[in-house]
N, C-alpha and C positions, 0 to 999 in steps of 0.2 A: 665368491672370488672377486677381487677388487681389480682393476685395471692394470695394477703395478704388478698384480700375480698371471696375469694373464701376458702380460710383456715378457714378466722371468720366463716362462714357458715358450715365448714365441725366441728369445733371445738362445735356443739350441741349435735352432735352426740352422742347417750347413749352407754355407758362403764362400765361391773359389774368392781368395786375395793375390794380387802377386805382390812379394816380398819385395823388399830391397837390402835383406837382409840376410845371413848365413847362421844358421842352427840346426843343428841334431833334429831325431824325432823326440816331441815332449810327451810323456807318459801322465796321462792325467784319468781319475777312476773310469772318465766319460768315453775314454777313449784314448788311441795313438794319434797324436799329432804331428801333421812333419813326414817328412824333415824339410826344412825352409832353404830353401836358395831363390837369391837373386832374379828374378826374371822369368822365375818359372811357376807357375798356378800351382795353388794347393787351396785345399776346401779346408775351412774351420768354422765351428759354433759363430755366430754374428755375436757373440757377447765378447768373441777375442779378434773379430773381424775391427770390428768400431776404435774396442781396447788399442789394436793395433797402427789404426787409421789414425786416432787419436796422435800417438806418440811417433807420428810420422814413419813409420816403418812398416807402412806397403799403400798399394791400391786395392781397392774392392772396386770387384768384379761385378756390376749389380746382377738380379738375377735376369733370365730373358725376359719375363713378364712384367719386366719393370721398365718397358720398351712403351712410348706414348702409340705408337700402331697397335700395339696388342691390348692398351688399356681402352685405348680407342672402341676397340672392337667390343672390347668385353664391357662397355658402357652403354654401349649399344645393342646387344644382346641381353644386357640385363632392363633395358626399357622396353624392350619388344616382349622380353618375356613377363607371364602375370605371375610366375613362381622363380624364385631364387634359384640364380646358375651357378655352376659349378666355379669355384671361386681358383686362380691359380695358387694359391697358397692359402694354408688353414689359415697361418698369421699376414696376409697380407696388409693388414693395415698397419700394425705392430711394426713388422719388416721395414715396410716402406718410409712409417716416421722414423724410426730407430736408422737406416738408413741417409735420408734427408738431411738428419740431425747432424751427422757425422764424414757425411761425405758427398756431399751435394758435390764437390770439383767433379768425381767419379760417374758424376749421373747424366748421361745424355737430354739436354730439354728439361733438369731438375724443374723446374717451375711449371712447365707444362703438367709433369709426371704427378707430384701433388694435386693441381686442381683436380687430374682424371680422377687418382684416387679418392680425394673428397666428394666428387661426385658422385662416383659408384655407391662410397659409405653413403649417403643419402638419400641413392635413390633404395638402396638396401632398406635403410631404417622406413624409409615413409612404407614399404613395402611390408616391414614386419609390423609396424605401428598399425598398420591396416588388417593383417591378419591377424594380430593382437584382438581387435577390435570386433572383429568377424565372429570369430574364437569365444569370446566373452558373451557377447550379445545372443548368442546360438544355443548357450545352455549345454554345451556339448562337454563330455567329460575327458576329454583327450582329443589330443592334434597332434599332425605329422609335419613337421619343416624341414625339409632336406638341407642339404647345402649352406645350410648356417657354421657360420664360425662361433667361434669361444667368445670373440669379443663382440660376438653381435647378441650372442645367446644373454651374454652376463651383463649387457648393455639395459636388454627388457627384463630377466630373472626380475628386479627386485619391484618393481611394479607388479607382472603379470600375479607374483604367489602373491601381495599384498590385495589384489582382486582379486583373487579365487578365495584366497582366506575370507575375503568380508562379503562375497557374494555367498560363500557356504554357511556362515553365519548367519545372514537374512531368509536363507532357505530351509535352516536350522527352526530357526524363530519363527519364522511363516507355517512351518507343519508344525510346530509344538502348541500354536495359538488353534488353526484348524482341529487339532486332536484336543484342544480343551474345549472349544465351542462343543463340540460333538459329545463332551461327555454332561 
């Protein structure tokens, strides 16, 4: 899965907006949307939040964790911790650029809100890149990582099987040379 698929995914995600606009409820396979009035919140997919933010017909609503005291916190808790913490949102990285992108007026301290989040993503990766590592070096045939997201997982996938492929391979080759000495 490539990043742009991982986005599609994270882009269902439900988002209050207030309208400034008047509509019906919209029947769409995903669900009933609506009905839109003026001045008054309604949740929708972030792929018709943005759509909408775009064409100037409403505000988003960001979500609470997209609060610099809460990222605060949760940056801070993910340094104190030596395992990966529970993340406010599976897509929080996704949300937050997708977000950023499109509605930075909407966002309290926008610029602040980004650095947190780049932070966290960082300290995240150095932290998987390290259990990567641990992981590899250890010989061990399976590992447990909680609280990883999609985008952190599909981040290291194409690395970690391109090592385990070519380490299984040398340990392949290594017992087929041992079992021919032997014969």
């Amino acid at each position: 899965m490539d990043p742009s698929e991982v986005e599609f995914l994270a882009e269902k995600e439900s988002i209050s907006i207030v309208p400034n606009f008047t509509l019906d409820q919209i029947y769409l396979i995903s669900g009933d949307l609506g009905p839109f009035s003026p001045g008054l919140p309604t949740t929708v997919p972030l792929w018709m939040a943005c759509s909408l933010k775009q064409r100037q017909k409403c505000r988003i609503v960001p979500p609470d964790w997209m609060d610099v005291e809460k990222l605060s916190e949760k940056k801070q808790e993910e340094l104190e911790s030596k395992f990966f913490t529970q993340m406010p949102s599976n897509h929080y990285l996704e949300v937050s650029q997708l977000l950023l992108q499109c509605a930075t007026d909407d966002i309290p301290k926008a610029d602040e809100v980004k650095t947190l989040i780049k932070d966290i993503w960082d300290l995240r990766m150095a932290k998987l890149r390290s259990s990567v590592e641990v992981f590899v070096k250890s010989d061990a045939t399976h590992a447990k990582l909680n609280h990883l997201t999609l985008m952190e997982i599909n981040t290291v996938r194409p690395f970690l099987t391109a090592a385990l492929d070519h380490m299984h391979a040398l340990r392949s080759n290594l017992t087929s040379g041992s079992r021919l000495s032997q014969d």
